[in-house]
C-alpha positions as CSV (number, residue, x, y, z in Angstrom):
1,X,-46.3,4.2,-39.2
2,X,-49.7,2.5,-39.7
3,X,-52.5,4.4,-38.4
4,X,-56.0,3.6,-37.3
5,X,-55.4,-0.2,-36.6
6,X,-58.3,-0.3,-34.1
7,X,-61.4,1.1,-33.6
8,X,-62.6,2.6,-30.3
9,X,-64.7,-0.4,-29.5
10,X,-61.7,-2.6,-29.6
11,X,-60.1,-0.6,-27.6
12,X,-63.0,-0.4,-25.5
13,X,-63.1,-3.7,-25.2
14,X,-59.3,-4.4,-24.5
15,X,-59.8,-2.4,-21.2
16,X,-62.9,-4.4,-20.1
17,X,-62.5,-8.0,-21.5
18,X,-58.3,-7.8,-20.5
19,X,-57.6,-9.5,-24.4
20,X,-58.4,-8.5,-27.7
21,X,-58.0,-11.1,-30.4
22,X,-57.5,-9.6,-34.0
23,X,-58.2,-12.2,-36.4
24,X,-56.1,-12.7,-39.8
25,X,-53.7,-9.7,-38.5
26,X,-50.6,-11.3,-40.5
27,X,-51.0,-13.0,-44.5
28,X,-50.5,-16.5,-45.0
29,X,-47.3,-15.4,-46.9
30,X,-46.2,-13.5,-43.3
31,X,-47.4,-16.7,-41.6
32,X,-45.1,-19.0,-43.3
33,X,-42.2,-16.7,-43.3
34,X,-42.6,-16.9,-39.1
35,X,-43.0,-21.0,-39.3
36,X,-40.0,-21.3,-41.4
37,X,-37.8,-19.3,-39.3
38,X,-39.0,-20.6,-35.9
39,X,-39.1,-24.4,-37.4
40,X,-35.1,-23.4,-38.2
41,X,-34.4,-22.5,-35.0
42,X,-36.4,-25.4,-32.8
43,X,-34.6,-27.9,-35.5
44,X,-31.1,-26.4,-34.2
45,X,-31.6,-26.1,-30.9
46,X,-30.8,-29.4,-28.8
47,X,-32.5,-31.0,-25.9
48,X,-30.3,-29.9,-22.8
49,X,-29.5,-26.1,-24.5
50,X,-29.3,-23.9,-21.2
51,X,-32.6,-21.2,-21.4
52,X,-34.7,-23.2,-23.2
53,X,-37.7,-25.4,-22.1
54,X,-38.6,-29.4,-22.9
55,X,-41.1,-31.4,-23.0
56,X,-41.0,-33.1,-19.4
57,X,-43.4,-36.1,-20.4
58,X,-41.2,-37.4,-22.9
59,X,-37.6,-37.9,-23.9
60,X,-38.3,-39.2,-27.5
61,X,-38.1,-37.5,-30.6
62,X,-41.0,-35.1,-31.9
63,X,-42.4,-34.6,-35.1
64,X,-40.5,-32.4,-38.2
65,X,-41.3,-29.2,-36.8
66,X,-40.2,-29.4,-33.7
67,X,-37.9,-32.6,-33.7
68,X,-37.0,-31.8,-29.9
69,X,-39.6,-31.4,-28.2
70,X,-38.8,-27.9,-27.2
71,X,-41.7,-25.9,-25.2
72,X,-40.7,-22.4,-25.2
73,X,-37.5,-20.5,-25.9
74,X,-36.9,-16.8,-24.6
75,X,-35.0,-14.2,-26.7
76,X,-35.3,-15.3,-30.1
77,X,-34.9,-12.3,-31.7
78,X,-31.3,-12.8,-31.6
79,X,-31.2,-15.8,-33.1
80,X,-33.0,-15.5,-36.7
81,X,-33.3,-12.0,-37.9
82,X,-37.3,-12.6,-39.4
83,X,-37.8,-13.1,-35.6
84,X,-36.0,-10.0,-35.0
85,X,-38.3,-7.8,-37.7
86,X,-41.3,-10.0,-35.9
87,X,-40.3,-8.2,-33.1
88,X,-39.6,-4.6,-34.5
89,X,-43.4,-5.0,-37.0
90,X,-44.7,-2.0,-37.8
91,X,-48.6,-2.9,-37.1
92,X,-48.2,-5.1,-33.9
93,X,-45.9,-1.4,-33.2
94,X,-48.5,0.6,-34.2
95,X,-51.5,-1.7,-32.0
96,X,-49.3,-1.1,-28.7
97,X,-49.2,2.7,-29.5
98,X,-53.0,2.6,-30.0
99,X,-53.4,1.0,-26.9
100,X,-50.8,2.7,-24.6
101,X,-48.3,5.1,-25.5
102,X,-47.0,6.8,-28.4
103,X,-43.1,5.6,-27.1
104,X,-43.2,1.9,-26.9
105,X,-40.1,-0.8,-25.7
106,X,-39.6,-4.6,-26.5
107,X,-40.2,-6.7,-23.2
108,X,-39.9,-10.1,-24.7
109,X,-39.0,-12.1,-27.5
110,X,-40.3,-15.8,-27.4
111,X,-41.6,-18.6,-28.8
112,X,-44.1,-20.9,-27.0
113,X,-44.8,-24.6,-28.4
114,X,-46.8,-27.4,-27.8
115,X,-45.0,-30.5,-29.1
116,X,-47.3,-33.8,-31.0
117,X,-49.4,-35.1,-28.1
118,X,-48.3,-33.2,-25.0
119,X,-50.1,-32.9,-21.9
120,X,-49.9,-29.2,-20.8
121,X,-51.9,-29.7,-17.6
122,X,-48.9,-29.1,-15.7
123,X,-48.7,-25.1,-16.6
124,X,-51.8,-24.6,-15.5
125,X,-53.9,-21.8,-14.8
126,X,-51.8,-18.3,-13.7
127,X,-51.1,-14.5,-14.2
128,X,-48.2,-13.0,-15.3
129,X,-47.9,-10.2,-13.4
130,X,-46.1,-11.6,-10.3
131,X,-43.1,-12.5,-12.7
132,X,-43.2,-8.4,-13.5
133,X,-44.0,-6.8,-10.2
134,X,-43.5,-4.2,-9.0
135,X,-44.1,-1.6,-12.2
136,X,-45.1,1.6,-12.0
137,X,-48.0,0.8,-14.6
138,X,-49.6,-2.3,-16.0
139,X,-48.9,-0.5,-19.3
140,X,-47.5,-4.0,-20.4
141,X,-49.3,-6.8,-22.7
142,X,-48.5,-9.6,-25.0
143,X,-49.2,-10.2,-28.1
144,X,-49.5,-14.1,-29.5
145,X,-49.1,-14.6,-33.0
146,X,-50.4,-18.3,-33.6
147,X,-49.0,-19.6,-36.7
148,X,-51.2,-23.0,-36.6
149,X,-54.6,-23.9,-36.2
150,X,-55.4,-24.0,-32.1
151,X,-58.1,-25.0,-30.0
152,X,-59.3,-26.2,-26.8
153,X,-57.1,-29.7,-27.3
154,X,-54.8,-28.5,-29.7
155,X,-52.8,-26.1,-28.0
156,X,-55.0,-23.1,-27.8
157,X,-55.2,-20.4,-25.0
158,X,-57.9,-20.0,-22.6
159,X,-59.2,-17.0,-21.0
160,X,-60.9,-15.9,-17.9
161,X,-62.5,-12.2,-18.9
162,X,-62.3,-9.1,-17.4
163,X,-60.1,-11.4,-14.8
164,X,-57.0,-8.3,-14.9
165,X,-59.9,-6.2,-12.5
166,X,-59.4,-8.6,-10.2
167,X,-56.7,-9.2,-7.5
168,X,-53.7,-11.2,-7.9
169,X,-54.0,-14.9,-6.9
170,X,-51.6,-16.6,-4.8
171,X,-49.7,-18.9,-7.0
172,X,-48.9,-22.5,-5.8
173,X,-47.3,-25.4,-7.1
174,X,-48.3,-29.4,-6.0
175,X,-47.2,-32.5,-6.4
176,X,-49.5,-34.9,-8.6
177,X,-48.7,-39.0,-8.6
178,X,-46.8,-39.8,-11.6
179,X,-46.1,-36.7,-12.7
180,X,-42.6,-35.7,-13.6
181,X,-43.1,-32.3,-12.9
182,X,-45.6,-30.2,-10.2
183,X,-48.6,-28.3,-11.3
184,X,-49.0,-24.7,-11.1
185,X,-52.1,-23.7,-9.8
186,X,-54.1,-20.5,-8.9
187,X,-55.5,-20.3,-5.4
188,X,-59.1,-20.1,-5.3
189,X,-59.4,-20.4,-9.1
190,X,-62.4,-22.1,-8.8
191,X,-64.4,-19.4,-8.6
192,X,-64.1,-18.2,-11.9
193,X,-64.0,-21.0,-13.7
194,X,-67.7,-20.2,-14.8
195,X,-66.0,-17.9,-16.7
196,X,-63.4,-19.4,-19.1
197,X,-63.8,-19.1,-23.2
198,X,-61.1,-20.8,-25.0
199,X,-61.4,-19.7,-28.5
200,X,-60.6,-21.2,-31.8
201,X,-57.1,-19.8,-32.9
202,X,-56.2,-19.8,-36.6
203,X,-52.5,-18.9,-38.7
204,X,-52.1,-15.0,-38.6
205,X,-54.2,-14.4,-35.7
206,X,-52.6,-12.6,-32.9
207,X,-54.5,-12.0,-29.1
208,X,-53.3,-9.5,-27.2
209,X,-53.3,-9.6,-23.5
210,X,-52.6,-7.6,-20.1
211,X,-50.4,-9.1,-17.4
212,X,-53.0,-9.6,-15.0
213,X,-55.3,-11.7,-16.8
214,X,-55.6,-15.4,-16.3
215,X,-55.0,-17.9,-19.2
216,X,-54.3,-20.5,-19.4
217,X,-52.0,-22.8,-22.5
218,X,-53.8,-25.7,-23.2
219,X,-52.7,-29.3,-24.4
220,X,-52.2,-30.3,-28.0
221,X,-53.9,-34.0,-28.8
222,X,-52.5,-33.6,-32.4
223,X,-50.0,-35.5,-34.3
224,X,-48.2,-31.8,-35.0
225,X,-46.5,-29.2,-32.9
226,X,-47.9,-26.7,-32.7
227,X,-46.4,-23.2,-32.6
228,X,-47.0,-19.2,-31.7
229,X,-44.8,-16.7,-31.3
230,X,-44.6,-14.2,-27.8
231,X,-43.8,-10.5,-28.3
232,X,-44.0,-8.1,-25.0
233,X,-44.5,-4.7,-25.2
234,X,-44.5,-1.8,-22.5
235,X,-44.7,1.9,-22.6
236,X,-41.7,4.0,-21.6
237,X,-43.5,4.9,-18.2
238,X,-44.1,1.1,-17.5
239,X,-40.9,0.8,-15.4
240,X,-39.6,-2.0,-13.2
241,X,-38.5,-0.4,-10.1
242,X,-36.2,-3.7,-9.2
243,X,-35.2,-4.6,-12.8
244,X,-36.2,-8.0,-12.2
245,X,-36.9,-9.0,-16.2
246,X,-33.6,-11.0,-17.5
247,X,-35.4,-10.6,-20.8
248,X,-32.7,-9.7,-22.8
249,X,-35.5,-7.8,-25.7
250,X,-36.3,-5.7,-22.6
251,X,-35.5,-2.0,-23.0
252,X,-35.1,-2.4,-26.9
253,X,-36.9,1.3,-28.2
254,X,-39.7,-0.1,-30.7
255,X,-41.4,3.4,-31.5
256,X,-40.6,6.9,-30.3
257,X,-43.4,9.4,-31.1
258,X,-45.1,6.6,-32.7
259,X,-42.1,6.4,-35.1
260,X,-40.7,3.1,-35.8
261,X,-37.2,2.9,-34.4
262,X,-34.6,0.9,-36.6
263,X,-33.8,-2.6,-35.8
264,X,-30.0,-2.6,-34.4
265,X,-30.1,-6.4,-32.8
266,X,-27.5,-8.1,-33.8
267,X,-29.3,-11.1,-35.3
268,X,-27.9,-14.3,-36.8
């Protein structure tokens, strides 16, 4: 495998900040390898197709790459086999093992989209962490590949630091006139909104980041979709006590004494 990927003050930094954003982590060639393979998939993939989200704002078509308005779409790595190597890379492997553990699983396989002018306002601001609990560890992150240019209106992610040192908020949803769907908000969020950074996101960037800490998906104001890519990793000691992930990638050996394990999905 890959070795030395980061450097103690990234790692360092991972621990306090709760994100670690490496920049220009995949080639352009990588980059458009990803887009074609996920612009494959959202162009086959229907609006109605059980397990996979749509745009709730709007029932019209979308743009080229992304012609249904999908949102996000769990377990992909079964259904193109570049999203399957995505999943099994060596150097976002090798990052987890730097980070965590030299014996590292899959957690989730995903894409997450913003389709041409949609309002994400509705996500809101949350941790994912309740979704996982309880674990034995927080030995658990994802990483976000972004394969297009993303910002504060333009899909991007924004971050609350060092916010996984921090308790869990309480997580409520409410009703907001003319919405078609409620919001999901954090509980006393306003206390750390003083806090937020949204960086600028470009193609081959990845961010990793620890369950705990609160983001937020922002809305894309463009004419474009635009698209990243959501890979969950865990060490072999993270362990779900109630096996509550559905994930199908979960359990999937990535590394095992910082060896890469071969690919066995059985990918279209």
């Amino acid at each position: 495998m890959s070795s030395g990927l980061l450097n103690q003050d990234q790692i360092e930094s991972f621990a306090g900040d709760g994100f670690l954003i490496l920049r220009e982590f995949f080639t352009s060639n990588v980059v458009d390898e990803l887009r074609q393979a996920t612009v494959e998939l959202l162009t086959a993939t229907p609006r109605g197709t059980p397990g996979v989200g749509f745009d709730p704002w709007s029932n019209k078509p979308g743009d080229a790459l992304n012609p249904h308005r999908v949102t996000w779409y769990n377990d992909i790595f079964l259904k193109h086999r570049r999203l399957d190597a995505h999943m099994h890379d060596e150097r976002l492997a090798t990052v987890f093992c730097e980070l965590y553990d030299s014996d590292i699983d899959a957690f989730q396989s995903a894409t997450v989209v913003k389709p041409e002018n949609s309002n994400f306002d509705f996500q809101g601001w949350h941790q994912d962490a309740p979704d996982y609990i309880p674990l034995s560890n927080f030995k658990l992150s994802s990483a976000l590949t972004y394969l297009c240019d993303m910002g504060p209106d333009t899909g991007g992610t924004s971050l609350v630091p060092s916010s996984h040192r921090e308790r869990l908020l309480d997580r409520k949803y409410i009703e907001v006139g003319g919405w078609p769907v409620r919001k999901r908000i954090l509980v006393d969020f306003e206390a750390f909104e003083a806090r937020v950074v949204t960086p600028q996101f470009h193609p081959g960037d990845v961010l990793i980041f620890h369950p705990c800490l609160m983001h937020r998906a922002n809305s894309n104001y463009t004419n474009e979709s635009k698209i990243g890519l959501i890979n969950a990793y865990r060490a072999v000691d993270c362990i779900d006590y109630t096996q509550r992930s559905n994930f199908k990638a979960d359990n999937i050996p990535i590394t095992r004494d910082r060896k890469l394990v071969e690919p066995n999905a059985c990918a279209n």
